[in-house]
N, C-alpha and C positions, 0 to 999 in steps of 0.2 A: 353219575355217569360211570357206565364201566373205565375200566383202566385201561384197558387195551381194546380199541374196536375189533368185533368178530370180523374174520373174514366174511364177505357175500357170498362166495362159494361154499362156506359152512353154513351162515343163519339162512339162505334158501336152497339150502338141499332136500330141503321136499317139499317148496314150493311148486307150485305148477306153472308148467311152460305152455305155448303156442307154437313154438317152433318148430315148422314144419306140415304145420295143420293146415295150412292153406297153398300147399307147395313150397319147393326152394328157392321160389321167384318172388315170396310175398314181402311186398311193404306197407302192406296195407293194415295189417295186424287187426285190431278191432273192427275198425271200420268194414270188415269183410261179412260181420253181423247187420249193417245197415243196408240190407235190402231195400227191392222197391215197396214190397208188402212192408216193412219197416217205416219207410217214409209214409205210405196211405195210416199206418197204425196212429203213428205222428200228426197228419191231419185231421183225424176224428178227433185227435185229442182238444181241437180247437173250437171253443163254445163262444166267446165274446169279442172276437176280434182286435183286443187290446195288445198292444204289440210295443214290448220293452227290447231298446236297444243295452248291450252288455261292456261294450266297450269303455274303456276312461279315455276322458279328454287327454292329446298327446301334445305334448312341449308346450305345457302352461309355465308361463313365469317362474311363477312359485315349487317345481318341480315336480315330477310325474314319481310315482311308486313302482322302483323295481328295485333289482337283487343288486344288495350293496358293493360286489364289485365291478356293477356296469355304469358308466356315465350317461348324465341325463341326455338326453335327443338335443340337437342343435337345428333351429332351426331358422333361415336366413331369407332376406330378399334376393333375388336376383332380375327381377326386373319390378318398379313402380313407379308412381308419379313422377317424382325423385329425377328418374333417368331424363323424364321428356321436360322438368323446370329445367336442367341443369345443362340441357343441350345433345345429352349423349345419346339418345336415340328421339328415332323420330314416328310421329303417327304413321300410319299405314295409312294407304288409299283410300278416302272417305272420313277418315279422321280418327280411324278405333285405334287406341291403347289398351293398354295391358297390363295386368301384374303375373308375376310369376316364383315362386321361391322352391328352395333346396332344402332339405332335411337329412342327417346322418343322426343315424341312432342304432340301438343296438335290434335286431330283429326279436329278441325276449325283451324288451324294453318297456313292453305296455301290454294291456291284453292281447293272449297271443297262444299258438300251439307251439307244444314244444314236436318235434321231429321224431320218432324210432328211433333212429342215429343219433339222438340226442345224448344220450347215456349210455354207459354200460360199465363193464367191469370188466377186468383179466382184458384177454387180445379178441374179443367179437361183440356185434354189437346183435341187436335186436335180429331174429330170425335166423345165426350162427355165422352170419357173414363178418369176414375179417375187420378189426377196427383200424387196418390202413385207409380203409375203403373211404373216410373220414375226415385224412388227408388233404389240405387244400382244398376243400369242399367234401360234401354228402354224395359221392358217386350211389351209396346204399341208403333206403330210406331217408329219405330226405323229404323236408316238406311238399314238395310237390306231386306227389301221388296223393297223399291224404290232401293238397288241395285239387286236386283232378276230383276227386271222387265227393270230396262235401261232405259234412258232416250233419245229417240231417236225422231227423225221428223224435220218437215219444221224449220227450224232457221230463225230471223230477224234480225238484227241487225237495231240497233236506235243510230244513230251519234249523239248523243243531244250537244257535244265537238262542231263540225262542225257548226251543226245549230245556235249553239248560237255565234259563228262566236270567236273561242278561243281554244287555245289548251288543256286548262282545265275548267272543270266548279269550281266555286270558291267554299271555303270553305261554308257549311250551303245551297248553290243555290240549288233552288225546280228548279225539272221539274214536270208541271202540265202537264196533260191528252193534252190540244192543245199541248203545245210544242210535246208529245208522238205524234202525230197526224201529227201534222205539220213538223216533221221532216221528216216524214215518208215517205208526198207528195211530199216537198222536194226532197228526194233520189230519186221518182217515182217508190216507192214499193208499198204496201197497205197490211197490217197487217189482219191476216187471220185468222179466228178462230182457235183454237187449235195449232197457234202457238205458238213455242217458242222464247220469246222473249231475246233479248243479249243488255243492252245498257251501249254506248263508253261514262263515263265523263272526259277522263285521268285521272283522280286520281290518277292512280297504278302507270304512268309512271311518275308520280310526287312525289313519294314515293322514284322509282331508282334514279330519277331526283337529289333531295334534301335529302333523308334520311328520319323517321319516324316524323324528328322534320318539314317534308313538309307537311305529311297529317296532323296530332296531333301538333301542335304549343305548346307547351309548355303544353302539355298532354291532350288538351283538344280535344273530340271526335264531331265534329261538320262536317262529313259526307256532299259530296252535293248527289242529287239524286232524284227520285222520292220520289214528298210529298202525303199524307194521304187529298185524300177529299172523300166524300161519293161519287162523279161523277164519280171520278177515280175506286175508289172500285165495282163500280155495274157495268163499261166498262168491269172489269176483268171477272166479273162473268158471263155477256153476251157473251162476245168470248170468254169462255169457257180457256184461258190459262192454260194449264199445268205447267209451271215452266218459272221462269224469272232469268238470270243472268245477272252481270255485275263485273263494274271494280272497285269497291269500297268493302271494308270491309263489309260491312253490308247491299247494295243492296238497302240501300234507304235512304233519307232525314232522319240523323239521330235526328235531333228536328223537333217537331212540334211546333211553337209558338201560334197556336191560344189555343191550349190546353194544351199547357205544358208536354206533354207525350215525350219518346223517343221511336223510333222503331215502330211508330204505323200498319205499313202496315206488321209487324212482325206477327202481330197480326189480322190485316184486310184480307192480302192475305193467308199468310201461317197457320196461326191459323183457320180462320176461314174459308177460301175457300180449304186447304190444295195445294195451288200451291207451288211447288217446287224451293226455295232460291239456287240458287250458284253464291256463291262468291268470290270474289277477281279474274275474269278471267285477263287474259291477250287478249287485246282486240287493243292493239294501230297498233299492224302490220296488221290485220285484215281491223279493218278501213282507216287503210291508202290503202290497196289492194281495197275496198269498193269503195273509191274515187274514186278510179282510171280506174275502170272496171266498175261501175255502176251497178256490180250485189250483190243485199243486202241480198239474200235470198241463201239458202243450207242445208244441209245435217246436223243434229249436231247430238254428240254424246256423251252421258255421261254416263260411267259406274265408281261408286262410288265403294270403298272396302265394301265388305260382313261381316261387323264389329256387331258382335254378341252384341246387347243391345245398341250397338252408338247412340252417339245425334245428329253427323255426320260423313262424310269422308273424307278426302283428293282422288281426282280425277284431270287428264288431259283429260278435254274433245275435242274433236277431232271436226273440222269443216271441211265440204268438198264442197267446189264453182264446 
């Protein structure tokens, strides 16, 4: 690990931006590649009908996988049997009863989009807008334009698990742009502009696997995933990506060692090209159906809750082979 993290405004000083490229009014960033022709490209891609949900179960017992300084989701009754033994409410006319319960949690808490506004660095956030805007809520970029609009088209999935010949990639393990690549050939896909991109590290299933102490070993956050290189960054910016998911907390190599940063493509992809983060999918039955049928490519679908100011949302986004 370097000794001193580089500043972000020196390690992407020739990275490539979006800002700007869609007007001074854009929050939409990637998502402005998902056309309607986008979404038709999206539905040719679909041959069998088999349709995998991506979401993980929320506020199980045993504890959901998120980033170690959020608390697990609470989730409570507020109205059941309970109320009508006990006296305290009564049937309704005709005799129907009810359950009803309350949940807080954190909106990155489970699979989820992160926001534009989610990140940044120095005083602006995604598209050059001030990061007061951020204040007390997402006045800028905030999840609800990217859930207005939907996150819909061609899907890939990247086995980068398989490729590397392992059912998980290890804690800290980059995948560089060849491996992105060579995976690819690999499967005998070919990754296409404007896709959307999904890649398999098991992580997550290493999580049910083991518990929180399988990803986080004794609390520390060292994510495997795609690493931060200028090669990889300017790949993104050429095929145009709209958004990239996977099966990790955080969606990417969470150190960089040459520079000592965390999160840097937080800020390379999402910051500064505005491509669309979701994470934590559930990806391991998917890949295994991938393997087995050779078809990498379909339908996907992500509609995020309309959270008024959100940084993000919790969503089940929907694949269809």
């Amino acid at each position: 690990m370097a000794q001193k993290p580089v500043p972000f405004s020196e390690l992407l000083k020739d990275a490539p931006k979006n800002w700007g490229r869609w007007g001074a009014n854009d929050e939409l960033g990637g998502l402005n590649f998902l056309t309607n022709k986008e979404v038709l490209r999206g539905i040719k891609a679909v041959q069998q009908g088999k349709v995998f949900t991506l979401g993980v179960p929320v506020a199980r017992p045993q504890g959901d996988p998120l980033f170690p300084t959020r608390s697990q989701p609470m989730r409570t009754m507020a109205m059941d049997k309970g109320f009508y033994i006990s006296g305290r409410a009564q049937a309704m006319p005709g005799g129907l009863e009810y359950a009803d319960d309350v949940i807080v949690m954190y909106l990155q808490g489970s699979t989820q989009y992160d926001a534009l506004g989610h990140v940044w660095h120095g005083e602006t956030i995604y598209n050059g807008y001030d990061a007061k805007t951020t204040i007390g809520g997402l006045q800028k970029c905030s999840i609800q334009p990217i859930a207005e609009h939907g996150v819909v088209g061609r899907g890939v999935l990247i086995d980068a698990a398989r490729y590397k010949g392992k059912p998980h990639l290890d804690a800290g393990e980059r995948i560089t742009l060849d491996d992105l690549l060579g995976a690819a050939k690999k499967q005998g896909v070919t990754i296409e502009k404007h896709d959307i991109i999904l890649i398999h590290t098991g992580w997550l299933k290493l999580f049910y696997d083991k518990g929180m102490e399988g990803i986080f070993p004794k609390g520390q956050f060292n994510e495997p995933g795609l690493g931060y290189s200028l090669e990889l960054v300017k790949w993104f910016h050429e095929m145009e990506i709209p958004s990239l998911g996977t099966d990790t907390i955080a969606s990417e190599q969470s150190a960089h060692d040459e520079s000592g940063t965390t999160l840097p493509l937080h800020m390379a992809l999402l910051h500064y090209q505005g491509v669309i983060f979701n994470e934590i999918d559930w990806l391991t039955d998917l890949a295994e159906d991938c393997a087995k049928d050779g078809q990498y490519t379909f339908l996907f679908v992500g509609a995020p809750l309309k959270i008024v100011g959100g940084a993000g949302s919790p969503v089940n986004p929907v694949v269809i082979k």
